[in-house]
C-alpha positions as CSV (number, residue, x, y, z in Angstrom):
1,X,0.0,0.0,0.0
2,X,1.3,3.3,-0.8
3,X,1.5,6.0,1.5
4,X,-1.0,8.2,0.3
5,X,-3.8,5.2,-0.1
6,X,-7.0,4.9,1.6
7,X,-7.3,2.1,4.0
8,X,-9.4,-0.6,3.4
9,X,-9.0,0.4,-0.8
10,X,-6.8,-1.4,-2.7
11,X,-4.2,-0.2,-4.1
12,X,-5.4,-0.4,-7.9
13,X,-8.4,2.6,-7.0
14,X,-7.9,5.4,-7.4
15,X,-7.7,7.8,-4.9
16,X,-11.5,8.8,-2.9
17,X,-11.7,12.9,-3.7
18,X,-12.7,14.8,-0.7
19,X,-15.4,16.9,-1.5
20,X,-17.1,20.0,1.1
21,X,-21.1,19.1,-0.3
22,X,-22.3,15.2,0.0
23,X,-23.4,13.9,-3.4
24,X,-26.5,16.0,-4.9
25,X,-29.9,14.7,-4.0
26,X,-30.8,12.8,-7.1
27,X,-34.4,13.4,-8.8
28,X,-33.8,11.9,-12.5
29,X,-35.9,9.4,-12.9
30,X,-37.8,9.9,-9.2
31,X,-41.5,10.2,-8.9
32,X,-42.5,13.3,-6.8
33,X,-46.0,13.9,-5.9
34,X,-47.0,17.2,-5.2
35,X,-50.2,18.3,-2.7
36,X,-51.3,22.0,-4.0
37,X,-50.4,21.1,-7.4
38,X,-52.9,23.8,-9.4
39,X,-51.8,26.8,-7.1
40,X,-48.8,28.7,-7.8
41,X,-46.1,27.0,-5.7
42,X,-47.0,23.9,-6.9
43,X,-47.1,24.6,-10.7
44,X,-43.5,25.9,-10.3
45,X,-42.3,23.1,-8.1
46,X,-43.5,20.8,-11.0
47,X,-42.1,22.9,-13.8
48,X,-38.6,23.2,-11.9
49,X,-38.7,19.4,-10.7
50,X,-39.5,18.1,-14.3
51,X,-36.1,20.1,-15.5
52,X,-34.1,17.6,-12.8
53,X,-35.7,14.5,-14.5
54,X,-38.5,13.7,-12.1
55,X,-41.4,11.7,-13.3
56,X,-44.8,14.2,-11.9
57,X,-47.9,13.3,-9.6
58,X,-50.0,16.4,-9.2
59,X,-52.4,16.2,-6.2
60,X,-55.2,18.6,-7.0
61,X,-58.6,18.9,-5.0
62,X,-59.4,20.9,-8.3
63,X,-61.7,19.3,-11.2
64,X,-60.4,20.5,-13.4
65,X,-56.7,18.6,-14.4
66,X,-53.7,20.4,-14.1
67,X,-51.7,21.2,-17.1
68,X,-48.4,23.1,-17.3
69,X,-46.1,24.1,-19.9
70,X,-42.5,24.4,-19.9
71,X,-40.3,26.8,-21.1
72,X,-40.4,26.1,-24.6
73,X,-44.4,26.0,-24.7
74,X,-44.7,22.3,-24.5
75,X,-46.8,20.2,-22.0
76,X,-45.1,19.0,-19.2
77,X,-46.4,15.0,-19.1
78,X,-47.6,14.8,-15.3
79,X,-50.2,12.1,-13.9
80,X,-53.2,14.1,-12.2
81,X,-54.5,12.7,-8.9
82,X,-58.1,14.7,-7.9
83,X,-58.4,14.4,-4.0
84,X,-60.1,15.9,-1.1
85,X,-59.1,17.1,2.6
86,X,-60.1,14.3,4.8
87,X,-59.8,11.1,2.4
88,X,-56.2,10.7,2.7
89,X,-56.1,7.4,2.9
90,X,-57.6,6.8,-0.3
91,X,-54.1,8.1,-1.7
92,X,-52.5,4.8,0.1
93,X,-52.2,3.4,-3.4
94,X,-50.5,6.4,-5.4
95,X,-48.1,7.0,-2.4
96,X,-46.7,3.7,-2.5
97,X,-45.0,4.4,-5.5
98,X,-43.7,8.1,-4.8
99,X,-39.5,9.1,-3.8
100,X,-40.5,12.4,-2.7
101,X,-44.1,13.8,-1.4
102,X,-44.4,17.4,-1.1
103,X,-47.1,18.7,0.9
104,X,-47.6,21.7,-0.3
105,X,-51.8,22.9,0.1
106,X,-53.0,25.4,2.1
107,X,-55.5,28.1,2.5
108,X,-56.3,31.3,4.0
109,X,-59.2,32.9,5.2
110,X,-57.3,36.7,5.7
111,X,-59.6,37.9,8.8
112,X,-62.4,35.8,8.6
113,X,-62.8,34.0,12.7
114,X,-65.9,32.2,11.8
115,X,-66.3,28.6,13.5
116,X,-66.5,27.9,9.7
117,X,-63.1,29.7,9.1
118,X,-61.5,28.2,12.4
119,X,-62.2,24.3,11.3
120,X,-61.3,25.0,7.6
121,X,-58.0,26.3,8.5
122,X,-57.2,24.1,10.4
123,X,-58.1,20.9,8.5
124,X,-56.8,22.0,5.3
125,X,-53.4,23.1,7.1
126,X,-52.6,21.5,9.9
127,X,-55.2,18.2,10.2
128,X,-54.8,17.2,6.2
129,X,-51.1,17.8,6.2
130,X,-50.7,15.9,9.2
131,X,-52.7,13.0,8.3
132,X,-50.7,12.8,4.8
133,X,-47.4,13.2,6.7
134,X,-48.7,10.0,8.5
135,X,-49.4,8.3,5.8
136,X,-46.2,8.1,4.1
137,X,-43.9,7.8,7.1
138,X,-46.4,4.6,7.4
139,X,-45.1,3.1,4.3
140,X,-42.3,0.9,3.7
141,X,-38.7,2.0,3.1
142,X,-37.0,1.9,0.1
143,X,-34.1,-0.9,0.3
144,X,-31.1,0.4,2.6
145,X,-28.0,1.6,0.2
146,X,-30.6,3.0,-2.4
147,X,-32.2,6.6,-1.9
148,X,-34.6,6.8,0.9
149,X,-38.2,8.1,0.6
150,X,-38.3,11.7,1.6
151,X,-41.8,14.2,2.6
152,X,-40.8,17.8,2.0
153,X,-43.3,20.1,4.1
154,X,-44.1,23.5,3.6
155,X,-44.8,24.8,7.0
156,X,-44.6,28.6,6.0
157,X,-42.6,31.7,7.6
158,X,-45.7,32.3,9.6
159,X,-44.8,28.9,11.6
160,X,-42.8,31.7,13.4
161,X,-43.9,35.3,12.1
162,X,-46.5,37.4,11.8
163,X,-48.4,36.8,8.3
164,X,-51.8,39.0,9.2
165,X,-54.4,36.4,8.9
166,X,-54.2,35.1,12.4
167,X,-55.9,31.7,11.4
168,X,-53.1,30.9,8.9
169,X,-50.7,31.2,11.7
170,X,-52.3,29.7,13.9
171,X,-52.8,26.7,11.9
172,X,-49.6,26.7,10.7
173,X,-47.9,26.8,13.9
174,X,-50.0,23.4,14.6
175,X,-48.3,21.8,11.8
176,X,-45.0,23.0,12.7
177,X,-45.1,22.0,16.1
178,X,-46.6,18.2,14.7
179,X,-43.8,18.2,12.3
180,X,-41.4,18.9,14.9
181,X,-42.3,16.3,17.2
182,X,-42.8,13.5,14.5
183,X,-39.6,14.4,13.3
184,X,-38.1,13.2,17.1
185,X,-39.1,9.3,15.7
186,X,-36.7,9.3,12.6
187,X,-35.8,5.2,13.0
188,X,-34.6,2.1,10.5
189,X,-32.2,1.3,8.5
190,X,-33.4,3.6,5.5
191,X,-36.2,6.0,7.1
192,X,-37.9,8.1,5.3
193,X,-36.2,11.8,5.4
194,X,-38.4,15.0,6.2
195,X,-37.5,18.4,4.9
196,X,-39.2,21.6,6.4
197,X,-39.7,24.1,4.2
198,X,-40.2,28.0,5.8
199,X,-40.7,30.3,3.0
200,X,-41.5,34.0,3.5
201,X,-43.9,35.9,1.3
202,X,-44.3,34.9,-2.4
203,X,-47.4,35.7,-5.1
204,X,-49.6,33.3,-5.5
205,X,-53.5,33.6,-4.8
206,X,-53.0,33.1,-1.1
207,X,-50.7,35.7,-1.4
208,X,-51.0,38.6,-3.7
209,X,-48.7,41.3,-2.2
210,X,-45.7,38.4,-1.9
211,X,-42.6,39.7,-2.9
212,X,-41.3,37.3,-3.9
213,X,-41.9,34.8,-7.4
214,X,-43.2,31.1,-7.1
215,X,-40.5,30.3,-9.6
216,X,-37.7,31.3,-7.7
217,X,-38.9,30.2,-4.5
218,X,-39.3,26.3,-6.5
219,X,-36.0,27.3,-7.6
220,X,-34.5,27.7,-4.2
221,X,-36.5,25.2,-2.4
222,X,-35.0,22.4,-4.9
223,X,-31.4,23.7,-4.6
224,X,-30.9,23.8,-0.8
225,X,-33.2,20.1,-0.8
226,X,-30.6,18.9,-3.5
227,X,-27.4,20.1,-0.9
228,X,-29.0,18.2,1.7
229,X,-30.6,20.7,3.9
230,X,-33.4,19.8,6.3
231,X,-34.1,23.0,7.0
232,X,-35.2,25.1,3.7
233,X,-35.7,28.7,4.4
234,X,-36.0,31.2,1.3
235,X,-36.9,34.5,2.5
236,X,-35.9,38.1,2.0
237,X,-36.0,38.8,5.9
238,X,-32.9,38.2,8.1
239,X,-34.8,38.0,11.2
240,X,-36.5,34.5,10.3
241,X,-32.9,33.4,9.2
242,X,-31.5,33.7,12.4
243,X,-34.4,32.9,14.3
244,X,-35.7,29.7,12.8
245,X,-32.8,27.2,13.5
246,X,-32.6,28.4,16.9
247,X,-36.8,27.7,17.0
248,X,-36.1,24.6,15.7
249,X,-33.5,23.7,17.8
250,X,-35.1,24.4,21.4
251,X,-38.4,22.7,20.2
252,X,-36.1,19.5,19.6
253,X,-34.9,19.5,22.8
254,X,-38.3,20.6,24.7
255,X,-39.8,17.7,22.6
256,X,-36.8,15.4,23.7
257,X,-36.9,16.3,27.3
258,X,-40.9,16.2,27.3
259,X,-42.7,13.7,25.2
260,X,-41.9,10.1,24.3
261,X,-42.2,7.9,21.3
262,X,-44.9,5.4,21.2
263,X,-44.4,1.8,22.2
């Protein structure tokens, strides 16, 4: 063995390169399923995830199908999959065969505190996204040395700030504190991997004064997933930058010190 080879590598290989990233998350060829699918997020998440090679699931609780072009004016070949808040079991079937769920939906009622409002929020936001997030964690994981499953979830910026429509963060909150704790049971050999995403302000139709554009946000949002980071947060203010992580962190350890995982 030479002096500069690698232990355990024969002398033949050449040498391993060290490299500051890990490998690049690999979509080619991945199915990706995304919940929100006809609203702006999701149609740029599609568009920017069929660029990397992914084969498309759009969830829609629209009738009508979703249909997105790319760049150069073409259809982008997607499967549509209508479903509804509450009935996510139903999407047992479709999940079984999806890499990478993103649950994406949402809604908001602006200042609307109805009992109507109140049980809307919170079942499209939190309860929905929940019981999805259950779902797929339920199913089996991919074969250990292969890529795992992963559940991408976009918890919002107001998970932590204020997003004036006191419903939306309150619901969103719920989800980010479900998240957090359900993140705390991350077991197996190849267990599915959950990404949170926290994205500030962007235009879309629950949105219209966002400053920033769905496409870059899908842009951004695929980037930092593709570097490996759990924690995805694309916003124009600092404060939720700095203060996110540190969130994040102290809810892990209240969670740890706390609660305990079921039997």
């Amino acid at each position: 063995m030479t002096d500069n080879a690698v232990p355990g590598q024969a002398a033949s290989d050449p040498p391993v390169p060290f490299t500051f990233w890990p490998a690049l998350l690999p979509l080619r060829g991945r199915t990706v399923a995304v919940t929100g699918a006809s609203g702006a997020l999701g149609t740029s998440l599609l568009r920017a995830l069929h660029g990397h090679g992914a084969e498309l699931i759009a969830l829609s609780t629209a009738s009508e199908p979703v249909v997105i072009r790319g760049g150069d004016g073409r259809v982008i070949p997607l499967r549509n999959v209508v479903w509804c808040c509450g009935q996510e079991q139903q999407l047992e079937a479709t999940l079984r065969d999806v890499d990478i769920l993103v649950i994406n939906h949402g809604v908001n009622v602006y200042g609307d505190r109805s009992a109507a409002a109140i049980e809307r929020s919170l079942e499209v936001n939190a309860l929905s996204a929940w019981r999805l997030l259950e779902l797929f964690l339920g199913l089996s994981e991919r074969q250990a040395g292969t890529p795992c499953r992963e559940v991408w979830v976009n918890t919002s910026e107001a998970e932590l700030l204020p997003a004036l429509s006191p419903l939306y963060e309150i619901s969103k909150r719920l989800l980010g504190q479900l998240l957090s704790l359900r993140a705390l049971d991350h077991r197996g050999e190849n267990p599915c991997r959950i990404r949170r995403l926290v994205l500030g302000p962007f235009s879309s139709s629950l949105n219209p004064y966002g400053v920033m554009g769905p496409d870059f946000v899908a842009g951004q949002v695929i980037a930092q997933a593709r570097r490996g980071f759990g924690l995805i947060i694309v916003t124009p203010n600092p404060i939720t930058v700095v203060l996110v992580p540190l969130q994040m962190w102290l809810r892990h350890l209240y969670g740890r010190l706390f609660s305990r995982a079921a039997n």
